[in-house]
Every structure is written in structure tokens, then in C-alpha cells.
N, C-alpha and C positions, 0 to 999 in steps of 0.2 A: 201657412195659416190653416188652422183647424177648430173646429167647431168642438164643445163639450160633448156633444153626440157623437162625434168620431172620432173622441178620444177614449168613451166610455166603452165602444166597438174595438177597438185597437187592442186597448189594455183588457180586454175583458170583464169590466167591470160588471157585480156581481150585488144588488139591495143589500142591506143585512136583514135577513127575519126576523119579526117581530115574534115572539114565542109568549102565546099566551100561558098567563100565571098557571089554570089547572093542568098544561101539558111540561111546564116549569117543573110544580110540586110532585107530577106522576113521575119526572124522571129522578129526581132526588133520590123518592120513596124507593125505587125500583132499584137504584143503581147504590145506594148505600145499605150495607149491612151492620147487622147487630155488633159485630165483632168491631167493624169500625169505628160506631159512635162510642162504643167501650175505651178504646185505646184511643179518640180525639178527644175523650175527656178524661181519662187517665193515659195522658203521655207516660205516666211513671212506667206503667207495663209496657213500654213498646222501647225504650230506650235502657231499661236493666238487664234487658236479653243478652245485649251489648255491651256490658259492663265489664271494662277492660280492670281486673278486679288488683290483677300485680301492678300495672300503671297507676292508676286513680287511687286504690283505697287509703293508702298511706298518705299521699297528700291531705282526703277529703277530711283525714281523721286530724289531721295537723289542725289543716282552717277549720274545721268545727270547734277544737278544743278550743283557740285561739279566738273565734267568734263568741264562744261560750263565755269566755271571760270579759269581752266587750260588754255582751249582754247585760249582764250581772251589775255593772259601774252605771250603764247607758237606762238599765229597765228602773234600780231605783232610782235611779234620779228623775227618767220623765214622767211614771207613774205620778208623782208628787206634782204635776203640772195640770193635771185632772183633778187632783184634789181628793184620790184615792190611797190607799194604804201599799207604799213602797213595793211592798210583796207582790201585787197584782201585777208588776210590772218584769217579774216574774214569771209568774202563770202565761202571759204575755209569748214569752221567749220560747214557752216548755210548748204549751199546747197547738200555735198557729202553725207550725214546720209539717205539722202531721198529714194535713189534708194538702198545704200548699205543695209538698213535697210530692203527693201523688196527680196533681193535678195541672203543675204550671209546665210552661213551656222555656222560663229562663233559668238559665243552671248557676247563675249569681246571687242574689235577689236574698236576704238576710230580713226574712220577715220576724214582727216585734215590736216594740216599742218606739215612735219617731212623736219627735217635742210637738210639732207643728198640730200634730192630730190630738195629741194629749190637751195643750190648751186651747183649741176647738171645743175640745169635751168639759171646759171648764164650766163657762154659763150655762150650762145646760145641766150640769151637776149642780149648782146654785139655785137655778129653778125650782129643782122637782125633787131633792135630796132633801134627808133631817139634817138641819142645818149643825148641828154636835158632830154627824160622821164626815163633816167635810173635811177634810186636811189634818185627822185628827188618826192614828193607829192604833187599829182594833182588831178583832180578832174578826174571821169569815162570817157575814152573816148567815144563820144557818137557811136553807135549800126551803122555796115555795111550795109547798101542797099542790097537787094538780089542778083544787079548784081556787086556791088563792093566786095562784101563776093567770089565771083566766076572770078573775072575778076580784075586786080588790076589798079585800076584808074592812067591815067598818074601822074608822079613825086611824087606821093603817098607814106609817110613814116609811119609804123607803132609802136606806141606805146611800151613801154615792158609790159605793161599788154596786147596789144594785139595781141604781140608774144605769150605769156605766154601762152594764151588761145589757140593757136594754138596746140602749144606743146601736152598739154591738152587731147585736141577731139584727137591728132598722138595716146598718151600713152594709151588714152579709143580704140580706133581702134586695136591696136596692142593686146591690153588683151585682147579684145572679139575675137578675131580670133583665139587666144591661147587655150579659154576657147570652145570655137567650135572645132577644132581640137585636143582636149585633151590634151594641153600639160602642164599640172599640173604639170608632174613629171620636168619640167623644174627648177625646184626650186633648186633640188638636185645639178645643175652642180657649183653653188654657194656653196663649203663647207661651214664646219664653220669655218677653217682655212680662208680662204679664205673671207667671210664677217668680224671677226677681223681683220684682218689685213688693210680691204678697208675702215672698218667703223671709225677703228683708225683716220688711213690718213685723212677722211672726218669731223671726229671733228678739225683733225691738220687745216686743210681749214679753216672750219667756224671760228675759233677762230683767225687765221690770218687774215682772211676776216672784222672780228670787232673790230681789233686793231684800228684803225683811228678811229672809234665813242669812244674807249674806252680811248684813250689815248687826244681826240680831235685835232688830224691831219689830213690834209687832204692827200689822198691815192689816187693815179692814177684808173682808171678805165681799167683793163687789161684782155686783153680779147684773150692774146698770151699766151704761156704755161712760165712755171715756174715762177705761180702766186705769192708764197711764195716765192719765191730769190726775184722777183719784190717789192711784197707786203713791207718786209723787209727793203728793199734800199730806199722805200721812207719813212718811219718809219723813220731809223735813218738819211738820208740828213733832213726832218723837223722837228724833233727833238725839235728844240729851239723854233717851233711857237706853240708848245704843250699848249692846253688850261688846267691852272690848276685843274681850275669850274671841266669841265669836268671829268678828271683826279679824283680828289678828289671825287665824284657822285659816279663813277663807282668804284672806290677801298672801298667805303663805304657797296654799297648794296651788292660786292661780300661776302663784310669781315660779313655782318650780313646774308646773303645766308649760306653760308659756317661754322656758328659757330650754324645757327639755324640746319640746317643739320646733322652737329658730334654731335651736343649734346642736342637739346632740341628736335628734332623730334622723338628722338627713345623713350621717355620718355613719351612725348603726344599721340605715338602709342600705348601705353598701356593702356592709358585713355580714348581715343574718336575712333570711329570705321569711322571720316574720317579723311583726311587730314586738315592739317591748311592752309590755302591758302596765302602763305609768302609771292610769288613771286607778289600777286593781291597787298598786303598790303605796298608791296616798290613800285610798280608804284603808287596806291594812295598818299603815303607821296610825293614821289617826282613830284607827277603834285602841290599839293598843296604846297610845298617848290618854284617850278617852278614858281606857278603864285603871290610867294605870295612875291616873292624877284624878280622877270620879270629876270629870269637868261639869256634868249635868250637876249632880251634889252642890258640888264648893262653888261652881261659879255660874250656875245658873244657865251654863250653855244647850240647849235643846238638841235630844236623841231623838232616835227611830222609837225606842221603846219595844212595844212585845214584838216579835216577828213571828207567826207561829210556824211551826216546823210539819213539814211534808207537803201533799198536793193536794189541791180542794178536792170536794167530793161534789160531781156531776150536778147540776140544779137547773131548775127553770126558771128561764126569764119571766120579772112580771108584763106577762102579754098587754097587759091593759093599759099600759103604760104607752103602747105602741103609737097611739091616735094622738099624741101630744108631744111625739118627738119627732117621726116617722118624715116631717118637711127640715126640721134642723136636724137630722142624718143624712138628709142630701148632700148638700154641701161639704160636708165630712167625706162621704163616700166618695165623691167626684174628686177630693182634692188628694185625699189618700191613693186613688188608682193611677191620679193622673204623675204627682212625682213619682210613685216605685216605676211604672211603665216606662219614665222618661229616662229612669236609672236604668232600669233593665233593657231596653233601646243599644244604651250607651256601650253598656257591657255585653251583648251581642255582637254587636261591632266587633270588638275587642276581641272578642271571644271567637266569630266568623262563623257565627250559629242564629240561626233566626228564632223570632217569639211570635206567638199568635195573641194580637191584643183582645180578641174577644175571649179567650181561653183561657187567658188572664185574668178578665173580668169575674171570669165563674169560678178560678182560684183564689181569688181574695173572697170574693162571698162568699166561700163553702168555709174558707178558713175562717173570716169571722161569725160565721152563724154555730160552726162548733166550735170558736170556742166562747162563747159567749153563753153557753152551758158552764163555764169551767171559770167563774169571774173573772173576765178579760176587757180591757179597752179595745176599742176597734185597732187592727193592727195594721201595719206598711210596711211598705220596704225601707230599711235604712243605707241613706246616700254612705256615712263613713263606713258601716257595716260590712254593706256589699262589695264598697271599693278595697277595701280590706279582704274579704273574703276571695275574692278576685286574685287580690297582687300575692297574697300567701301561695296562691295555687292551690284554690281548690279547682276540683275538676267538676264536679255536677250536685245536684241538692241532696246527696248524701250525706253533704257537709251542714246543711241545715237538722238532718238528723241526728247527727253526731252533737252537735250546737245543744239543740234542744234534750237531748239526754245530757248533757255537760250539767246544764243547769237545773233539768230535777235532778240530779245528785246533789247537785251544791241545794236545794230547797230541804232534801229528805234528809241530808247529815250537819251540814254547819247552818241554816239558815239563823237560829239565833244567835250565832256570832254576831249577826253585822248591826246585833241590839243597840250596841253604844258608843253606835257612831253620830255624827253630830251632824244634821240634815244640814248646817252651810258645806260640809265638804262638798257635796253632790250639786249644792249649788253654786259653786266655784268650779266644778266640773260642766257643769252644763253651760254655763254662761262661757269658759274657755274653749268647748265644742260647737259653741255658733258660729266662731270668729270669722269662718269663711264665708258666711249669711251676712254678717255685717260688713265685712269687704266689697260684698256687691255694691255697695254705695258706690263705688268709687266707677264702674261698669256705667251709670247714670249720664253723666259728659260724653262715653262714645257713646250711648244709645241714642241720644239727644241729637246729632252730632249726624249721627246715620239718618234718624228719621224723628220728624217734631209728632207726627202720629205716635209711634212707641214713645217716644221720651213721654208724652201726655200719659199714654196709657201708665207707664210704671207711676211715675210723679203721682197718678189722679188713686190710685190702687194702694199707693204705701200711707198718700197724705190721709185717708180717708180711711184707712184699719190702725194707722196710729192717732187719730184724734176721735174719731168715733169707736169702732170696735172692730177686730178682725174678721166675721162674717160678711160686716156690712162693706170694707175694703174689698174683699173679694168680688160679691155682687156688684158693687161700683167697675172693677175692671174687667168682671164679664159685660157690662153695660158697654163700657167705653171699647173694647175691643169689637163685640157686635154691630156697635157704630163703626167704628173703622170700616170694618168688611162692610157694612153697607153704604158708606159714605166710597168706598174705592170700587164696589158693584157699579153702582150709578156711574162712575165716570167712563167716558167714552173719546177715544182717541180719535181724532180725524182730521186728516193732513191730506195735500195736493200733493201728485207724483209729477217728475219730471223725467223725460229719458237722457240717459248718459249716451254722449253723442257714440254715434258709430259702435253702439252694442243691444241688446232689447233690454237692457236694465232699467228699472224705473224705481226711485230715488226721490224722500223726501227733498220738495225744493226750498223748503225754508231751512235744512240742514247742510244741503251738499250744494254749494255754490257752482259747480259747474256744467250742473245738470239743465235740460231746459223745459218748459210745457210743451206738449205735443199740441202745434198749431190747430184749432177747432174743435179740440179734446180737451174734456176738463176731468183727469184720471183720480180718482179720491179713494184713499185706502182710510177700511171702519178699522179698529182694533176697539175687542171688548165684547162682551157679553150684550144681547139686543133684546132688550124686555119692555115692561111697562112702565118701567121706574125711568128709562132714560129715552125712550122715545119720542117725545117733544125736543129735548136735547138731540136726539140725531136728526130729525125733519131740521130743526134750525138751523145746525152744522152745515149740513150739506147744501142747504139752502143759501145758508150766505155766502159759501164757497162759491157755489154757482153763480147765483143771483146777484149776489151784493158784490158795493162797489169796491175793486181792490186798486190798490197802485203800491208797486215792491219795484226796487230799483236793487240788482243783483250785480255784481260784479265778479267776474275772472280774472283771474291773470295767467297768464302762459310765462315761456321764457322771452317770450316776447314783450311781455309787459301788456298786454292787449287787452282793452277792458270793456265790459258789453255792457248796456244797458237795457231792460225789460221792462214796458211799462205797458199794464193790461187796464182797463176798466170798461164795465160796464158788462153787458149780453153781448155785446155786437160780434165777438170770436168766437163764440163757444156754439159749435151745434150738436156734439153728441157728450153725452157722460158714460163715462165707465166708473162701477164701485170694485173696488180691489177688499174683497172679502176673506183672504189669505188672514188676517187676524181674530176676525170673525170665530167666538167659541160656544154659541148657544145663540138662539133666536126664537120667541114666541110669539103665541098669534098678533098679540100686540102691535109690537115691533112690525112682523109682515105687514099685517093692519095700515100700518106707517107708510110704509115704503112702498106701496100698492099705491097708495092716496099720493104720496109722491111723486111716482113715475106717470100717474097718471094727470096729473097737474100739470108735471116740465110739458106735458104732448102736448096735452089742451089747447094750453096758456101761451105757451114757449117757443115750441114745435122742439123739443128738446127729446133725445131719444134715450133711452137710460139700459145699459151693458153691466152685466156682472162679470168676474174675471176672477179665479184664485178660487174657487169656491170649494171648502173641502166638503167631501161625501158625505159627514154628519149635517152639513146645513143646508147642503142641496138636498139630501131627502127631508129633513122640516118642512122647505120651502114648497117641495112636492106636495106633503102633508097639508100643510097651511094654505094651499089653493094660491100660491103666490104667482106661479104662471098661468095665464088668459089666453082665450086666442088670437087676441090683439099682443101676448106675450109671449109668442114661442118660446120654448126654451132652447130648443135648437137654433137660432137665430138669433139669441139675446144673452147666451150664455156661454165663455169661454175658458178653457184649460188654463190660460196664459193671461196678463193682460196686453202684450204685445202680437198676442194671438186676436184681441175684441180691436186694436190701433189697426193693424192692416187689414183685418174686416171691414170696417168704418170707413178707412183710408181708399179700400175697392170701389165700398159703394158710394162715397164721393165724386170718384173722378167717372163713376158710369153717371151717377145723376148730371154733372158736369159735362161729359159727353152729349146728355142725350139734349138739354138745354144748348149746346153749338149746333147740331144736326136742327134743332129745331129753328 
């Protein structure tokens, strides 16, 4: 038997120092140099020194090309989902590779165009856009004056691409201050309950969103919430003006999307180490079907129209704009960082290379703040992109440069080719590119299944972005998730020990039936965190443990058959307590506060004497801090290593008290 004092003598136990913040920030300062903050925020220069150039380049140039053409099918279509001109989507692919490419830390990561952000970007295009450039192809609006970018010219309407751009520079602003102030770990408050269930909901969006190109009806522009009741109700009141053309396009390229997918891609992936590029090979047929039967002309089926040919020219956001979007780019920005991170996570792994999530944070801001000079939607990472760029074997984001030159070639030489193609193909594309988003449904029974907490959260997060609107889904299941963690904060674990005969183990005895209480010991192990939120909750726990009246009838069996019975109530056994702290992970003044006013009541009141046991070195220094030992509470006499170390303590001074009462 030994005391916490000569354990901490034994083992050499050592504080840890408190290091104040200005001797903190003086060692930083001193011990990092210029050179280093250079290369922790341009990783690019510190990892192409390295660049095994006969290994890597040939692949990187494969999955770029191969990326490039993704781009291309993936950019026009989700641009269309903001309610911006196809081409932006585009710009999109070209311009965000540039900075992420010198700046990030993941070597997969296919920044670009992703649906989920795009229609995010929709209401807010609705908002504050002239309502003629919404969803409607036109040429680049030309570039803001220095002082109309900062001063909004009388009766001045802006564009949705030059909303969009705004948004843009909010979303790059809001990462890089994230990315400065280290909040990486913000990724985390997004479960992954919590991202199925939103990202569900956001394919349910998109693909209501593209019912009218797909069906060829035309759909109100709504910009109120309960987009989908809306969406719906003009679906079926137009119903009868359904364009067949249309109709007929889009139930074609789904049905050969969808057959090429179940059954001939799995079969081609064993043969060819890349993708076959389907979705590139239905837009070529169908512009050539398009011009070769004039389907816009004869049958009224709706194009892209002008597309202009090469790359914008550099402009400025309207700044003024900032103070009216600057809280709905939040949400954007958080949601955007949080899935490419959880893909790039993914593909680290994979890959057996690690990412720094703050240094991510400041490569998505730099990347959308420039390009949001360059008419761009806020960009992310794309889940099929990167996974793609991955299994092709690309080696590092060179592949995002090769990508991104792919497609200003294709912007600078064929861009108006892809004039007269019919906006349902892209929308039979995109709604056939959810289909793993709406799968998740089916993920709903084992969430539920696992835990009624997550199952609430998805259910409470999808019911509420598909009947109300998709921001306010979101905020609902950061609501519902923040409750969770505080509602499982608050709870606090606390159970009687019992000893396993003939060993010092001690064992829940409402679990392990063959354990027993140590006679005039009442042994109580806390698990949990010890604050102010659950402090009443642990004075009561312990208290009725102690205090209140129990009657448990336990049973063993041996091979004997031999069966015991234990039956306690009331104070009359119990003279000492010991708390088994071993689970014990934080404790505030509060909490001490408690258990102070505790131990000091069992004496009073009781003559009840209270032992700590298991206490790890972060709560015994608190405890230090917190003034929780008295001189009526040594620590050295009230606090042990073991708690089979505080039983034969107790058990000593029993049979001396015991002694001295016969002698007397």
C-alpha cells in the first residue's frame, strides 16, 4: 500500500509548466523563420524540389487530361445551378488550380465546380441579381471602375455573375481568416450524420432544380423558401406544355448514363487504368444531333446559345455588395471547406500522406478570392473528381495544372461549339451524377439503428432543407448536433465498485455478478467531464449511492451451483468512501466547489470520510489549482495511486481504531 505522495516520489513525478502566452509568442517569433512561413504556406515550393519528374509527370498529365474532360460535362452543368451562364463554370475549373495548387497540402483534391455550393449560390443570386441575367446566357459583364467596385453607381443593377463574384471574394475572406486564426478543427462540428443527411437533401434540391430543363417546362424562378412544394406545383399546373424533344433527350442519355454505369464501367475498369468519358461522349452526340436536325428551330427544344470564346479579363468585385452577403457566405464557406477536407482526409489515407486542415483553409480562400477577380462561383473540392483523379493515378497537384490548362484550351479554341447543345442533356447528367447522394437514404435504418441521437440529427437536417430550404436545413442540424454534444456533455456516469475476490480488481457490481462490495467501503467510480452544467447531477449521484436506501439481491453460480445473496440498506455499513476518478477528463471550479461541500457534509453529518483513487496528473493538478485540498484534507492521506491502494489504507486504519477501542 502506498500513498499518491510516494508514488509521485517513486516515479519521479514532474508539474507540467504553465508557460505564459508572452514567453509562448517570444518563442514562436524567435524560433520560426522567414523561409519557413514561405514554404508552410507555399507547400508547392518545398515538395517540387522533390519532384520525381520520369515517375510522376506522365501519369499527372494522363489524370489531368482526363480531369479536364470531367470538368468540362461537370462545370456546365453545375454552373446552371446558380443561375449563372454555363461558361462560368468554366472559368471555375481554369482559374482555382492556380493558387490551390501552390498552396494546399492534399495531392488529390480536383478543385471546381461542386452542385451542392452552386445551389447554395442560388437564393442569393435571386436576391440581389437583375432578375433578366438570371438563368438566362449572355455575354461577360464588362469589369467595375475602381470607384464603381467600392461605391455603387446610381440605379446600378448587378448581374448574377456579378453577384456570384462577390459571394466568391465573402467565401475566400471568411477561409483565410479561419485559416489564420486556426480554425481547422471547425470541420468537425459538421458530423457525418449530419453531412448525409444535408447532402442528401441537396441532391433532393438539385434534381428538383432541373426538372423543367428535364421535362422541358418552364419553372418559376423562386427565391422564397419551400423551393420544392413550389418547384412541384409548377411542374404539375404545366404539365400539358411539356416539351416531348426535350423529354425524350433527357430520358435517353439518363437511360444510357445509367446502363453504361451498372454494367459496362465495372467491366472497362479492369481493362483501362482510366475512365471512359461517357458523360463528354452524350454531349458530343447530342450537339451534333442538335445542329444536325436544328432541334432549338423545329421543335422548340432550349440551347446554351452564345458561349463566348476565350478567358475573361481580370475585374473587380462590387465591394459594396459585401455588407449584404458577407453572413450568407458563411454557411457556403463552412460547407464548402468542410466536404473537400473530408474528401481530402479520405485520400491521404489512401494516398499515406498527411494534410494540414488549417493550411487548407488558407488554400481555398486565396483560391477563391482570386478567382473571384476572374467571374467565378465559390469553388470545392469535387467528391467524383478527386476520386477519379486518385484511381487514374495521378501523383500530386500537378495534375490540377495540367486539368486546368486542358480546359482554357478547350475555352480559347472550341468554346462555341458546345452552343447547341440542349441544357436537358446536362440536366440528365447531373441528376444521373447524384445518384450516390440519393443512395444515402438507404444508410438512414443503420444510422437510426446505431444511435436515435444521429438518426434525429439526419431525419431533423434533411426533413427541414427539403420542406423549408437548404440553408435553414443546415442551421437546423448544426442546432440539433450542438444539442447532442451538450445534452451527452451533461451526462455523467457513476456506478459502485466491487472487488473480484482473491485479486485488487474492482468491477462494476451492477455488471459483473461475481464481484462483491468491499465491507464498510462504498468504492464509486465518476466517468465524464465535471463542470457546472452537471454538478448537482453528481452531488445527487453520489449521494444516493451513499446515502439512499439500496436493496440488490445478486447471484453467482460456480460449478457448484452455489448462490449468494447481498442485501445492504440504509448508512449502518458504510464508514469510509473512496471516488475512483480513473474516468474523470476535465473538472472546474464548479464541480470542485461540489465535491468540497460534499466531503465536507459526509464528516459533519455522517462521520463519513471521502478518498480519492485513480486520479490522473491533469485533475490532480486542477484539484491543486482549485484549492480542493484543506488541512482537514491532506492530500497525502486522502489521495491514492490505486484504489486498492485507498481499501488497505482504510482497512489499516480500521483495525488500529479497532485495536485501540479493545485496549481501552
Amino acid at each position: 500500500m502506498q500513498t499518491l505522495e510516494n508514488f509521485q516520489t517513486v516515479y519521479k513525478y514532474k508539474p507540467e509548466r504553465e508557460i505564459p502566452f508572452r514567453e509562448r509568442a517570444k518563442n514562436k517569433i524567435t524560433t520560426v523563420k522567414c523561409s519557413q512561413i514561405f514554404l508552410s504556406t507555399f507547400p508547392f515550393f518545398e515538395w517540387i524540389k522533390n519532384y520525381k519528374f520520369k515517375e510522376y509527370f506522365v501519369n499527372d498529365v494522363v489524370a489531368g487530361c482526363t480531369i479536364g474532360i470531367m470538368h468540362i460535362s461537370q462545370g456546365l452543368a453545375a454552373s446552371i445551378l446558380a443561375g449563372v451562364p454555363p461558361i462560368v463554370g468554366l472559368y471555375m475549373a481554369s482559374f482555382s488550380a492556380i493558387f490551390y495548387t501552390l498552396m494546399s497540402t492534399s495531392r488529390h483534391i480536383s478543385m471546381g465546380t461542386i452542385a451542392i455550393v452552386c445551389i447554395m449560390m442560388k437564393p442569393i443570386v435571386l436576391t440581389h441579381a437583375k432578375p433578366e441575367t438570371i438563368d438566362n446566357n449572355f455575354e461577360t459583364p464588362p469589369g467595375l471602375s475602381w470607384s464603381e467596385a467600392f461605391q455603387k453607381p446610381e440605379n446600378y443593377e448587378l448581374t448574377s455573375v456579378q453577384v456570384v463574384v462577390v459571394v466568391c471574394f465573402a467565401v475566400g475572406i471568411w477561409q483565410i481568416l479561419m485559416g489564420v486564426f486556426r480554425l481547422g478543427i471547425i470541420s468537425v462540428i459538421l458530423s457525418d450524420t449530419l453531412v448525409s443527411g444535408f447532402s442528401t437533401a441537396g441532391a433532393t434540391h438539385i434534381m428538383f432544380s432541373q426538372l423543367g430543363s428535364l421535362f422541358g417546362v418552364n419553372v418559376g424562378k423562386h427565391s422564397s423558401n419551400f423551393k420544392i412544394i413550389l418547384i412541384s406545383r409548377d411542374i404539375i399546373t404545366n404539365i400539358r406544355t411539356m416539351n416531348l424533344v426535350s423529354f425524350g433527350i433527357s430520358m435517353s442519355v439518363m437511360a444510357v448514363l445509367i446502363i453504361f454505369t451498372e454494367k459496362i464501367k465495372p467491366r472497362l475498369d479492369k481493362r483501362f487504368h482510366f475512365p471512359f468519358p461517357i458523360e463528354m461522349v452524350c454531349v458530343i452526340v447530342c450537339i451534333v444531333i442538335s445542329m444536325a436536325f436544328d432541334l432549338q428551330g423545329k421543335y422548340g427544344v432550349k440551347c446554351f446559345g452564345t458561349i463566348p470564346r476565350g478567358l475573361p479579363p481580370p475585374s473587380l468585385p462590387a465591394f459594396w455588395l459585401l455588407p449584404q452577403v458577407v453572413v450568407q457566405s458563411l454557411p457556403v464557406a463552412i460547407v464548402a471547406f468542410t466536404i473537400t477536407i473530408s474528401m481530402a482526409k479520405i485520400l491521404s489515407k489512401k494516398g499515406h500522406y498527411k494534410i494540414e486542415a488549417n493550411q487548407e483553409f488558407l488554400a481555398y480562400g486565396c483560391s477563391n478570392v482570386f478567382s473571384s477577380f476572374f467571374s467565378c462561383i465559390p469553388v470545392a473540392g469535387s467528391m467524383s473528381r478527386s476520386l477519379v483523379q486518385f484511381n487514374v493515378g495521378g501523383k500530386t497537384q500537378i495534375t490540377s495544372l495540367v486539368s486546368s490548362a486542358f480546359v482554357m484550351l478547350v475555352m480559347v479554341a472550341i468554346g462555341p461549339l458546345f452552343e447547341p447543345l440542349p441544357t436537358c442533356v446536362l440536366a440528365a447528367i447531373l441528376i444521373v451524377t447524384l445518384k450516390g447522394m440519393f443512395w444515402q437514404v438507404k444508410d438512414f435504418p443503420k444510422i437510426l439503428r446505431r444511435s436515435k441521437v444521429d438518426g434525429f440529427v439526419w431525419i431533423g437536417t434533411f426533413s427541414v432543407a427539403i420542406l423549408w430550404d437548404i440553408d435553414f436545413g443546415l442551421a437546423f442540424g448544426l442546432f440539433l448536433s450542438a444539442a447532442s454534444v451538450l445534452l451527452y456533455a451533461q451526462k455523467l456516469k457513476v456506478c459502485v465498485l466491487g472487488k473480484v475476490p482473491f485479486s485488487d480488481i474492482y468491477l462494476d457490481v451492477q455488471r459483473y455478478l461475481i464481484v462483491e462490495e468491499v465491507q464498510g467501503i462504498k468504492i464509486i467510480r465518476i466517468s465524464g467531464s465535471l463542470h457546472f452544467a452537471n454538478k448537482n447531477q453528481l452531488e445527487t449521484k453520489i449521494t444516493k449511492l451513499v446515502l439512499g436506501k439500496t436493496s440488490e439481491k445478486r447471484k453467482y453460480r460456480d460449478d457448484k451451483k452455489f448462490d449468494t445473496t447481498h442485501e445492504s440498506s440504509g448508512l449502518a455499513p458504510i464508514l469510509q468512501v473512496v471516488l475512483d476518478f480513473s474516468g474523470v477528463s476535465f473538472v472546474d471550479s464548479s464541480a470542485t466547489a461540489s465535491l468540497k461541500m460534499l466531503r465536507d457534509d459526509f464528516l459533519s453529518k455522517f462521520g463519513l470520510q471521502m478518498y480519492l483513487a485513480n486520479c490522473p496528473a491533469a485533475i490532480f493538478e486542477a484539484l491543486v489549482k482549485l484549492e480542493f485540498f484543506t488541512p482537514s484534507f491532506k492530500q497525502c492521506e486522502r489521495i491514492f495511486p490505486t484504489i486498492n491502494d485507498a481499501v488497505l489504507f482504510i482497512q489499516e486504519q480500521t483495525e488500529k481504531f479497532h485495536d485501540e477501542v479493545i485496549n481501552l
